[in-house]
C-alpha positions in Angstrom: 0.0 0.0 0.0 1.2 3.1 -1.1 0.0 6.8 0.4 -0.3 9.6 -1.7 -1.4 13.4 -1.6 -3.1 15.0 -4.4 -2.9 18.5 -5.6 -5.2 19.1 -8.3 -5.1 23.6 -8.7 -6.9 25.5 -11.6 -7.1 29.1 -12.1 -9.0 31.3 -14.5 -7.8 34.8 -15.4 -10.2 37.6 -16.5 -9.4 40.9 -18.1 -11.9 42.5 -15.2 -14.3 41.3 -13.4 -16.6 38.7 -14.7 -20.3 37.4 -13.2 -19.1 33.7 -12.5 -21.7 30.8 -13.2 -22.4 27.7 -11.2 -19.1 25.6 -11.8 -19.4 21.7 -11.5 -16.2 19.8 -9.6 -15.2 16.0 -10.1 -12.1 16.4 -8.0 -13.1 13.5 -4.8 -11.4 10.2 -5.9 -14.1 7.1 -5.6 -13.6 4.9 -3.1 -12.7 1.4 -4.3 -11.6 -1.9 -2.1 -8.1 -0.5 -3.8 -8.2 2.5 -2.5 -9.2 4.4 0.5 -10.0 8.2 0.6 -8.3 9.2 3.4 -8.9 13.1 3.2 -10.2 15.4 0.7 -10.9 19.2 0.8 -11.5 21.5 -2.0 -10.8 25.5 -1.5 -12.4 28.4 -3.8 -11.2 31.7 -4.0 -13.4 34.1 -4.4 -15.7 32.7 -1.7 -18.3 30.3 -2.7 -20.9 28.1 -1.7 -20.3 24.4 -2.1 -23.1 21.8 -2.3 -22.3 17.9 -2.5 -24.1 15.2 -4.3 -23.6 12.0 -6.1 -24.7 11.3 -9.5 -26.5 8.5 -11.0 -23.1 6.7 -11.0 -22.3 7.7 -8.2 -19.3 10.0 -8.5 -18.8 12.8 -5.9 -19.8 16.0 -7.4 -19.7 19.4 -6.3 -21.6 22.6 -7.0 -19.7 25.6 -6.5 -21.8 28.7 -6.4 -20.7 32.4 -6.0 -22.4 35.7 -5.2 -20.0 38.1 -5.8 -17.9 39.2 -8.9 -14.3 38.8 -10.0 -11.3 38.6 -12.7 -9.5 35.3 -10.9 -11.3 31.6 -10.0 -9.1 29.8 -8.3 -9.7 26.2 -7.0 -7.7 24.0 -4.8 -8.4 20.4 -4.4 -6.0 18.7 -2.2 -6.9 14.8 -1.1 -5.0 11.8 0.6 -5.4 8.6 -0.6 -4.2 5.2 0.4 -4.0 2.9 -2.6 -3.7 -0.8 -2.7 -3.5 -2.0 -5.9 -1.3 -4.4 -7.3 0.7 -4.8 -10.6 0.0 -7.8 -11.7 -3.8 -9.0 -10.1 -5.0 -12.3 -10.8 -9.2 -11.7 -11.9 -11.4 -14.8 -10.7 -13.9 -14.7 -13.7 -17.2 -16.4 -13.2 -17.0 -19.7 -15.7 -19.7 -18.7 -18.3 -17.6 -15.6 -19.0 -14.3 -17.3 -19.4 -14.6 -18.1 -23.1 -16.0 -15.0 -25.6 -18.5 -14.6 -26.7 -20.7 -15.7 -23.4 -23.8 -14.5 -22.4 -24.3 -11.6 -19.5 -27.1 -12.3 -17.2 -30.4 -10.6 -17.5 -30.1 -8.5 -15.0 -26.5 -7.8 -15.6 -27.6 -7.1 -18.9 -30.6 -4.8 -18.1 -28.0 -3.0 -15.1 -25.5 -2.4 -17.7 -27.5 -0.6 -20.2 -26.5 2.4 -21.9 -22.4 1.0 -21.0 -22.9 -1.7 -23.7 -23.9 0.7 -26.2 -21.7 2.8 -28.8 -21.9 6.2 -28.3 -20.1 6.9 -31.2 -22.3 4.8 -34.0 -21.6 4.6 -37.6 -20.5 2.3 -40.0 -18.8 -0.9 -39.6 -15.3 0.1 -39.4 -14.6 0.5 -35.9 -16.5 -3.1 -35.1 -14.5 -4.5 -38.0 -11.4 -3.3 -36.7 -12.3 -4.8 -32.8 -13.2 -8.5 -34.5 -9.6 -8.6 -36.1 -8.7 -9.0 -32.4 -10.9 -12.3 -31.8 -8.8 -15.2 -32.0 -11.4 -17.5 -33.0 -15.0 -18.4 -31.1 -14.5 -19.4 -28.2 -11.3 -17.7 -27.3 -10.0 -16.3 -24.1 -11.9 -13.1 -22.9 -9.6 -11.8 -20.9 -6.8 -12.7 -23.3 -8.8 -10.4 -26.3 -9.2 -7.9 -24.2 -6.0 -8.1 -23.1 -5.2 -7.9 -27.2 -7.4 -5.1 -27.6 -5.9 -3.0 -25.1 -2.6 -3.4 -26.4 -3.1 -3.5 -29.7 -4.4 0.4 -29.2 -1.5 1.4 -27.2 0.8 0.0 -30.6 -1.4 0.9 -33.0 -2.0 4.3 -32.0 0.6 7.1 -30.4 0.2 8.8 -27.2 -0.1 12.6 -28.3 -0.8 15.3 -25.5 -3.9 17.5 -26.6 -4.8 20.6 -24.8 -7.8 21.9 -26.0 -11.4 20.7 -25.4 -13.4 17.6 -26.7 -12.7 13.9 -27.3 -11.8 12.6 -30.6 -14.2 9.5 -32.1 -13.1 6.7 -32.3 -12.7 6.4 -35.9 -10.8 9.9 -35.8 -8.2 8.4 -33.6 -7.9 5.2 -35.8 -7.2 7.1 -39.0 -5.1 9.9 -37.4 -3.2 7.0 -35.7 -2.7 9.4 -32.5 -4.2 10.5 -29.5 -5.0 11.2 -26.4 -5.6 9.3 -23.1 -8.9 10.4 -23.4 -9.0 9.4 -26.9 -7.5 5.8 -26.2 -10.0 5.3 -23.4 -13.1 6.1 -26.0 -11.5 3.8 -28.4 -10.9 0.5 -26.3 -14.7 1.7 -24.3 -16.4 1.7 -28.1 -14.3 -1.0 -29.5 -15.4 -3.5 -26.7 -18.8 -2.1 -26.8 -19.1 -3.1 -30.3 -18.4 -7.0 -29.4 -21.3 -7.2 -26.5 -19.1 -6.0 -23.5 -20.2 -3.5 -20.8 -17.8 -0.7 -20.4 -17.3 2.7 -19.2 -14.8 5.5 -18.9 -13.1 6.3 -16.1 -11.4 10.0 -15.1 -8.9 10.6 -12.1 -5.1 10.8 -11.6 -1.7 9.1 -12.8 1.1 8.3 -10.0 4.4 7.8 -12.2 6.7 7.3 -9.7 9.2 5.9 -12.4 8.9 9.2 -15.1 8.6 6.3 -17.7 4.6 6.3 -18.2 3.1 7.7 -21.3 0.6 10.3 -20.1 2.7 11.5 -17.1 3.4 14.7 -16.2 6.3 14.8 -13.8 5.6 12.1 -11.4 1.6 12.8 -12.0 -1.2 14.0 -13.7 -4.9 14.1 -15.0 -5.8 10.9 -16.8 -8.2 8.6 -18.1 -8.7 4.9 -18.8 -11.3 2.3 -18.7 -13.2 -0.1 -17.4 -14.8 -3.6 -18.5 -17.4 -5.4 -16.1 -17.0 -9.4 -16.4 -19.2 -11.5 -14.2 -17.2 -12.7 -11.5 -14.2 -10.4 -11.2 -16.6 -7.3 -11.5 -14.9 -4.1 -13.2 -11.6 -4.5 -14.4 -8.9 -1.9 -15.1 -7.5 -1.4 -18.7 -5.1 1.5 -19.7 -4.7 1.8 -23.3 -2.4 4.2 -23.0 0.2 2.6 -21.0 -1.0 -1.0 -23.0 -1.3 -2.1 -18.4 -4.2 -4.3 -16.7 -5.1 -3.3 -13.2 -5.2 -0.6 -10.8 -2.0 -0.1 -9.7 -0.8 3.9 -10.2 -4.3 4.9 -11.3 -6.5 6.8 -8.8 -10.1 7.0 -9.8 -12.5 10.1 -9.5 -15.1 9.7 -11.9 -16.9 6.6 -13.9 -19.1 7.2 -16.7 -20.8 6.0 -20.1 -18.5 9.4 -21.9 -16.2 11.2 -21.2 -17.5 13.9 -21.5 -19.5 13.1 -18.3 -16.4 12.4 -16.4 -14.5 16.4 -16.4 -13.0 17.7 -13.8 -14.1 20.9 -14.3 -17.2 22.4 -16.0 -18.7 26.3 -15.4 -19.2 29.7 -16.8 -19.2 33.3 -17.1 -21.4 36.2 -18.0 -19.1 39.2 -19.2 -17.4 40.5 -22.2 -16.3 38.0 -25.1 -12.9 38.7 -24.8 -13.3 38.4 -21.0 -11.8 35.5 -20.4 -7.4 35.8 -20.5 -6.0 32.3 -19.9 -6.7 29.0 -17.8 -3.3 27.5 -15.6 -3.5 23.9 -14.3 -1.2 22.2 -11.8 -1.4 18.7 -10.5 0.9 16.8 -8.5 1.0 13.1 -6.9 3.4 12.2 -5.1 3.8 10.2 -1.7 
């Protein structure tokens, strides 16, 4: 078990005073049996109101409200976190999901929903491209996805993009680059496409090493996914690193898109050239 503090800090600069909107926070990492949330505040400057809620996945999220004006938003979030997880887990998959393609349960089935469903439809390329992974029927699930994972982490280059949005899936194929959040839609659509349930999952890097693709530093913002097989439950899958488990990945958010799964979401009334520039730091380190 490793501890590790979290520094997560965004400001926004303003040419003068600006009318600042509500402003929605996914900055609380989600408790896991891999990791325990040992502290978490988050600090606003210019004062604020902050009210707590969970989702319908039940991410932590916070709704920061403010009564006053001002040219500077500054948020602090600084947590603790005591995570578990190993390098190499072992995943005790129920028997009927050991071999692809098996069948989910109905209730598994009706639970998962939306998470087996592309969110990026159209045309047959992307499920094309997933089925060049299958071995043969039946083959190993975990193996293919496994395959899948890795084969996007060869296939396609790590490429750090700062503005907004997420790339579809079939953008990243034929560009051949991305980013984390780019990778994570891929594998998430391209296991979709086959019959799995899967979802996207938003939170922080530890890269103690400096070797991890992704990394800032020794930590950053990042994003990978998840795919739920009957027995073992969720499991981990980094495209961008081409890794299987938990181990260096703290979660915050879960959710059917990314897009669902930001950090940071809000707004301003003022003049259109109001707004100056936007400064992130993170850091996570023991």
């Amino acid at each position: 078990m490793v501890e590790l503090r979290i520094h997560h800090q965004t400001t926004y600069r303003y040419r003068q005073p600006v009318s600042l909107g509500a402003h929605r926070l996914m900055l609380r990492p989600r408790e896991t049996r891999e990791l325990k949330l040992v502290s978490s505040v988050i600090t606003v400057t210019p004062a604020a109101t902050v009210n707590w809620a969970n989702d319908v996945a039940g991410n932590a999220v916070a709704t920061v409200t403010f009564a006053l004006p001002s040219d500077t938003l500054t948020i602090d979030s600084f947590c603790r976190v005591a995570l578990s997880a190993v390098a190499y887990p072992i995943f005790d998959i129920a028997a009927s999901a050991i071999a692809f393609p098996f069948r989910y349960s109905d209730d598994d089935w009706t639970d998962l929903g939306a998470l087996t469903v592309r969110q990026y439809p159209g045309g047959d390329g992307l499920q094309a491209w997933a089925q060049g992974f299958v071995a043969g029927y039946p083959t190993d699930t975990l193996s293919l996805l496994k395959d899948i994972n890795s084969g996007i982490g060869n296939a396609i280059a790590y490429q750090a993009r700062e503005d907004e949005g997420t790339q579809s899936p079939s953008q990243t194929l034929a560009l051949s680059a991305g980013s984390c959040r780019d990778l994570a839609t891929l594998f998430v659509e391209a296991v979709r496409s086959l019959g799995f349930g899967a979802r996207v999952v938003s939170g922080y890097l530890h890269d103690p090493t400096r070797t991890l693709l992704g990394s800032a530093d020794a930590g950053s913002t990042h994003a990978w996914a998840e795919v739920y097989l009957p027995g073992a439950g969720w499991i981990t899958f980094d495209p961008t690193n081409r890794s299987v488990g938990g181990a260096n990945l703290i979660p915050v958010a879960v959710a059917r898109d990314i897009r669902q799964a930001m950090p940071m979401t809000g707004s301003f009334v003022g003049p259109s050239d109001a707004f100056l520039d936007m400064s992130v730091a993170v850091s996570v380190a023991p």
